[in-house]
DRENDO-1510 file (C-alpha; in Angstrom, 1 decimal, always signed):
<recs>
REC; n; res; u; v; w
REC; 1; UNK; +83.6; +90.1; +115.1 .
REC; 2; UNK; +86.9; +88.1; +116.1 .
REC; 3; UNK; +85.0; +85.2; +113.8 .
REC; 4; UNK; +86.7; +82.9; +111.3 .
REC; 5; UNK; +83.5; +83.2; +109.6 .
REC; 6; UNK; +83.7; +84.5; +106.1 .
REC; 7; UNK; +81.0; +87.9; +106.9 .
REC; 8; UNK; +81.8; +91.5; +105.4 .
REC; 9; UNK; +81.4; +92.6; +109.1 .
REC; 10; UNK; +84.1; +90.3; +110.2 .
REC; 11; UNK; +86.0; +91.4; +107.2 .
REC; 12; UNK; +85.6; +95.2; +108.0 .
REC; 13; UNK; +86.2; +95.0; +111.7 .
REC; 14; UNK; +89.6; +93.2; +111.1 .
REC; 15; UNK; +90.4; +96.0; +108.2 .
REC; 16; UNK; +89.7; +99.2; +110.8 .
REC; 17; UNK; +92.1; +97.4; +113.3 .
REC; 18; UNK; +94.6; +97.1; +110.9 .
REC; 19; UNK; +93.7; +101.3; +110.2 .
REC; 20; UNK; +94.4; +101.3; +114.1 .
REC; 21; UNK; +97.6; +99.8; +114.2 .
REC; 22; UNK; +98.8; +102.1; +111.0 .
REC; 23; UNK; +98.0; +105.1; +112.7 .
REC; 24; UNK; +99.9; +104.1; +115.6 .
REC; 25; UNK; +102.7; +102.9; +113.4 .
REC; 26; UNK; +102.6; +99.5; +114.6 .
REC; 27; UNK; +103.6; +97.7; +111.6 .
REC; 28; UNK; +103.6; +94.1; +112.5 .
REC; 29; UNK; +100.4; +93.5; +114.2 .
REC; 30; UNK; +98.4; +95.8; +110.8 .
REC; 31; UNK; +100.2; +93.4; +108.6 .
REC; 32; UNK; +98.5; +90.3; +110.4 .
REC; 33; UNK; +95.2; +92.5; +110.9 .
REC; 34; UNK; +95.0; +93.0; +106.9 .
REC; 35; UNK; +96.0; +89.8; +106.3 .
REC; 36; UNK; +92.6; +88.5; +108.3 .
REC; 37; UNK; +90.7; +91.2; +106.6 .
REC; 38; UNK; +91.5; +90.0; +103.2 .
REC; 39; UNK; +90.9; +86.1; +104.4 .
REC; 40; UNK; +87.4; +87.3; +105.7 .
REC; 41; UNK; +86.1; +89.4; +103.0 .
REC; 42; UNK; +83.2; +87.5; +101.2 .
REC; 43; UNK; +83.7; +89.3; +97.8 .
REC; 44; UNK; +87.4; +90.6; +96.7 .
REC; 45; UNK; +86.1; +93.0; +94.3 .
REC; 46; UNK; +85.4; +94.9; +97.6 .
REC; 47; UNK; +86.9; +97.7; +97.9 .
REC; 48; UNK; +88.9; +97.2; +101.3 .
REC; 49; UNK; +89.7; +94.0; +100.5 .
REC; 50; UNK; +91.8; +96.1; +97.5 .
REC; 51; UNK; +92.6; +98.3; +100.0 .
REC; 52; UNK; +94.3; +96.1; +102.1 .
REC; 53; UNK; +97.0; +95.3; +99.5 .
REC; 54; UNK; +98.3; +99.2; +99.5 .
REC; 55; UNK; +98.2; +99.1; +103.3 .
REC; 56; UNK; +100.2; +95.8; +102.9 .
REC; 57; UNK; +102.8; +97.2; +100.4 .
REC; 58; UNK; +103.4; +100.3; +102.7 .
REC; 59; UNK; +104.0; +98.4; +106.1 .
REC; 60; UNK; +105.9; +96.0; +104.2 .
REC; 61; UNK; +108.2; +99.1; +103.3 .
REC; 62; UNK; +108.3; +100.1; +106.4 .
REC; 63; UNK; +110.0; +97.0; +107.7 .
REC; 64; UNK; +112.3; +97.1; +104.7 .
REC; 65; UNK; +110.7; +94.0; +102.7 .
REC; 66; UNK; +110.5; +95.1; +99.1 .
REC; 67; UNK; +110.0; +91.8; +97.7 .
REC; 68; UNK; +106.6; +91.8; +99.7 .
REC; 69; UNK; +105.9; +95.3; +99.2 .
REC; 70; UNK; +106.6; +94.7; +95.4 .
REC; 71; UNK; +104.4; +91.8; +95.6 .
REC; 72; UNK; +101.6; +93.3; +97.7 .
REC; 73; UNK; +101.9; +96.5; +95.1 .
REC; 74; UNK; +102.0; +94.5; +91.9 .
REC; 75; UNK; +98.4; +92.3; +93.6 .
REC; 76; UNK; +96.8; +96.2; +94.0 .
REC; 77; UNK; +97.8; +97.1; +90.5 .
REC; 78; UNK; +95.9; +94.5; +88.9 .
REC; 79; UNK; +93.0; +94.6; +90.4 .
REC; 80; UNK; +92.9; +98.5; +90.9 .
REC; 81; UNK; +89.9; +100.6; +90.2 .
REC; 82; UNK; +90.2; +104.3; +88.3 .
REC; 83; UNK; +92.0; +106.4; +90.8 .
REC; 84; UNK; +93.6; +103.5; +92.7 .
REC; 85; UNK; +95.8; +103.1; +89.5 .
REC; 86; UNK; +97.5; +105.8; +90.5 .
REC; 87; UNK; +98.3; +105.1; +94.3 .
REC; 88; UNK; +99.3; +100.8; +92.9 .
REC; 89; UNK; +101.8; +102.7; +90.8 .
REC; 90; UNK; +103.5; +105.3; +93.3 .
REC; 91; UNK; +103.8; +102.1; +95.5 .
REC; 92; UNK; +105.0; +99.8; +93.0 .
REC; 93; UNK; +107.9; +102.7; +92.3 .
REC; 94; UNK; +108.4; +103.0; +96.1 .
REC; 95; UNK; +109.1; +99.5; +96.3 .
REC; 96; UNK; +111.6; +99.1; +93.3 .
REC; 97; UNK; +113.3; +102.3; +94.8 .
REC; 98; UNK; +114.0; +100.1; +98.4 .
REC; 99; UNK; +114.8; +97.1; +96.0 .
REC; 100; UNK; +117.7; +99.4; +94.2 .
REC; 101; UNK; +116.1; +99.4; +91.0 .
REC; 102; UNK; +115.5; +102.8; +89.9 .
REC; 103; UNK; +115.6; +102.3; +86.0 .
REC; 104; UNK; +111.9; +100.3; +86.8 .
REC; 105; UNK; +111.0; +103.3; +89.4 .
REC; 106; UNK; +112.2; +105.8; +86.9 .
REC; 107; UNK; +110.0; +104.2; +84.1 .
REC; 108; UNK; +106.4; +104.3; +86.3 .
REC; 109; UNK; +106.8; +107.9; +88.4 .
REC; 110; UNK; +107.6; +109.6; +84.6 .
REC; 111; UNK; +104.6; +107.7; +83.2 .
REC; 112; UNK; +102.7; +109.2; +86.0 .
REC; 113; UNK; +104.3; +112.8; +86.1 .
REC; 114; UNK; +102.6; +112.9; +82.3 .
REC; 115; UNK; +99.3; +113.2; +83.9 .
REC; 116; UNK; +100.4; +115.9; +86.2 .
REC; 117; UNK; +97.4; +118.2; +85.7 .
REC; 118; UNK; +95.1; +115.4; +86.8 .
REC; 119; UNK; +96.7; +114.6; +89.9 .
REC; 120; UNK; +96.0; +115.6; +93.6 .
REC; 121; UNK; +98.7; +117.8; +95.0 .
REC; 122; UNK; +99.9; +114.9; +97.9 .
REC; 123; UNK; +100.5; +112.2; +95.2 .
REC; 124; UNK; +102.2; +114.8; +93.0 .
REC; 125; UNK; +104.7; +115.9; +95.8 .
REC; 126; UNK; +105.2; +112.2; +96.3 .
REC; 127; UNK; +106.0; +111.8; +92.5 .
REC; 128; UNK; +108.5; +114.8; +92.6 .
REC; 129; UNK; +110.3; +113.3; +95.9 .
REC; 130; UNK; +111.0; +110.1; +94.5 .
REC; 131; UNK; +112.3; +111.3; +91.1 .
REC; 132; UNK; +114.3; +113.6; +92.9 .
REC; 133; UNK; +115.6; +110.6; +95.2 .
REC; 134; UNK; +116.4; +108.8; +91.9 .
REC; 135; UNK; +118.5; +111.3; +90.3 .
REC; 136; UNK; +120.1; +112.4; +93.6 .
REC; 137; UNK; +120.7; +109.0; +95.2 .
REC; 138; UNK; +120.6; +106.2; +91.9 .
REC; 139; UNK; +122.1; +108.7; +89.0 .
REC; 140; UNK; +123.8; +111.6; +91.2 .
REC; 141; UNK; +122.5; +113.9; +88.6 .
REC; 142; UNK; +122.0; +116.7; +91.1 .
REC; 143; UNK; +120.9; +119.2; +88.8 .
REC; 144; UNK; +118.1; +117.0; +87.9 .
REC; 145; UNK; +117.3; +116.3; +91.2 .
REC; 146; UNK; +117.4; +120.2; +92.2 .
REC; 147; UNK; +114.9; +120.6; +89.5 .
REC; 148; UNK; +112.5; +118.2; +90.7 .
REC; 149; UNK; +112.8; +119.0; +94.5 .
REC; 150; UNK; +112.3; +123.2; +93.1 .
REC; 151; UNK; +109.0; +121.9; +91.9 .
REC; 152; UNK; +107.8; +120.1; +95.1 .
REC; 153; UNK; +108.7; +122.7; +97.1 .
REC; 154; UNK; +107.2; +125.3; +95.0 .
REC; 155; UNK; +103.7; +123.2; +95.5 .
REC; 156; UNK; +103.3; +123.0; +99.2 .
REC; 157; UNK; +104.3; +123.0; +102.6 .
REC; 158; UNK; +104.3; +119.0; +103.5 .
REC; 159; UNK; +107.0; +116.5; +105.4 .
REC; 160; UNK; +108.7; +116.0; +101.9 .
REC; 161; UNK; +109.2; +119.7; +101.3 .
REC; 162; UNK; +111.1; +119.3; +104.5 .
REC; 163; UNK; +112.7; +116.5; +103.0 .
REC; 164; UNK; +113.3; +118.2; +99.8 .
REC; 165; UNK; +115.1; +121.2; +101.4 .
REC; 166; UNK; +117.3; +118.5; +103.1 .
REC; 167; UNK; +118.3; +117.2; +99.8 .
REC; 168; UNK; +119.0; +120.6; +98.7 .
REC; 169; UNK; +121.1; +121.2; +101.7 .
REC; 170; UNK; +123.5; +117.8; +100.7 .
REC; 171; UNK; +123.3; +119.0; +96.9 .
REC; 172; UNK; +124.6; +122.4; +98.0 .
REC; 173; UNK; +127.1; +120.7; +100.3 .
REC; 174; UNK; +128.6; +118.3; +97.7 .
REC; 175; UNK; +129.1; +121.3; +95.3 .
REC; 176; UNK; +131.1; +123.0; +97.9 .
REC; 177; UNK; +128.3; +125.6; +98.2 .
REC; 178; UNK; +127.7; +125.7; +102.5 .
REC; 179; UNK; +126.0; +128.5; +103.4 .
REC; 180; UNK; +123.5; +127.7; +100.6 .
REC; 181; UNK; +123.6; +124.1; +102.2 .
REC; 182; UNK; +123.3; +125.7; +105.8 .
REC; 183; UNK; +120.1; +127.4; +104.8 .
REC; 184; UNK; +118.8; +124.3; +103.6 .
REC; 185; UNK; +119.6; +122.5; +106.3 .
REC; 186; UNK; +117.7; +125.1; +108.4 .
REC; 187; UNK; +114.9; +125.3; +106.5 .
REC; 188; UNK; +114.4; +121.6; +106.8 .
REC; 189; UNK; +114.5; +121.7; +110.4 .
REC; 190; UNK; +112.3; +124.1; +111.1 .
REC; 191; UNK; +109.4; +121.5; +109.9 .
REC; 192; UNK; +109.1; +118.4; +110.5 .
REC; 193; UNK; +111.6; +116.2; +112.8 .
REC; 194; UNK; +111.3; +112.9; +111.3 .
REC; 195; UNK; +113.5; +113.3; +108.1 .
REC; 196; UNK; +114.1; +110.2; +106.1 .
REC; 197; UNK; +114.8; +108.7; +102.4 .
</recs>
């Protein structure tokens, strides 16, 4: 299927490399794998080919380009499909928070939290991180950001939870409170090992 020609094989077989590459967390060659997808697809109301502009965004966040990500997120907003609404604007919020805008990133993940009874769990933890990043990081509002990292961590048991706890553990910390901060920081690091903002 390594064609130029413009088939929804082609297409597809270019998009599951691109899957290949994301799983391996190669984010350089799923960028150009996407890219081809998109290029090959027939029809774009197809829903990879919409696909491939959240896959996009995300690798384009990974190697710190938010104007990309921004663009790739904003290209998936407008031609989103019922559910995929949601996932266009937790992207689009990601990529103004890299882009040190949070007023923008603020504006979409409350819009969002609104529907909280609608959402799956994952995306809801995910909404709850990134407000929490905003107040902690953006507004250094930490009892807002305590709030909102309580709630994620009251959900489930994912890599953000981790994450959360390690907020919790520099809130604590910056208040002067350290054995609160130590168990925090313990708690973080009994999950997962990749922590990150």
């Amino acid at each position: 299927y390594n064609t130029t020609r413009k088939s929804y094989r082609a297409a597809m077989a270019w998009y599951s490399l691109g899957c290949v590459y994301t799983e391996l967390k190669h984010d350089a060659p799923a960028v150009e794998a996407y890219l081809q997808a998109q290029s090959l697809f027939p029809d774009t109301t197809v829903r990879y080919h919409r696909l491939c502009y959240q896959n996009l965004g995300q690798h384009y966040l990974n190697k710190n380009m938010p104007d990309k990500a921004l663009a790739a997120y904003t290209a998936y907003h407008n031609v989103a499909e019922d559910y995929d609404h949601l996932y266009a604007d937790i992207g689009l919020a990601q990529a103004y928070i890299y882009k040190s805008q949070p007023e923008q990133a603020r504006e979409i993940l409350e819009n969002l939290l609104q529907y909280s009874g609608e959402i799956d769990t994952l995306s809801l933890e995910t909404i709850l991180f990134e407000l929490g990043k905003i107040e902690y990081t953006f507004s250094k509002d930490y009892d807002k950001a305590d709030a909102y990292f309580d709630q994620l961590i009251a959900l489930y048991d994912t890599n953000e939870v981790d994450a959360a706890h390690w907020f919790k553990g520099d809130i604590a910390e910056s208040r002067g409170h350290y054995d609160t901060a130590r168990y925090y920081y313990e708690k973080a690091m009994q999950g997962y090992d990749e922590l990150y903002l």
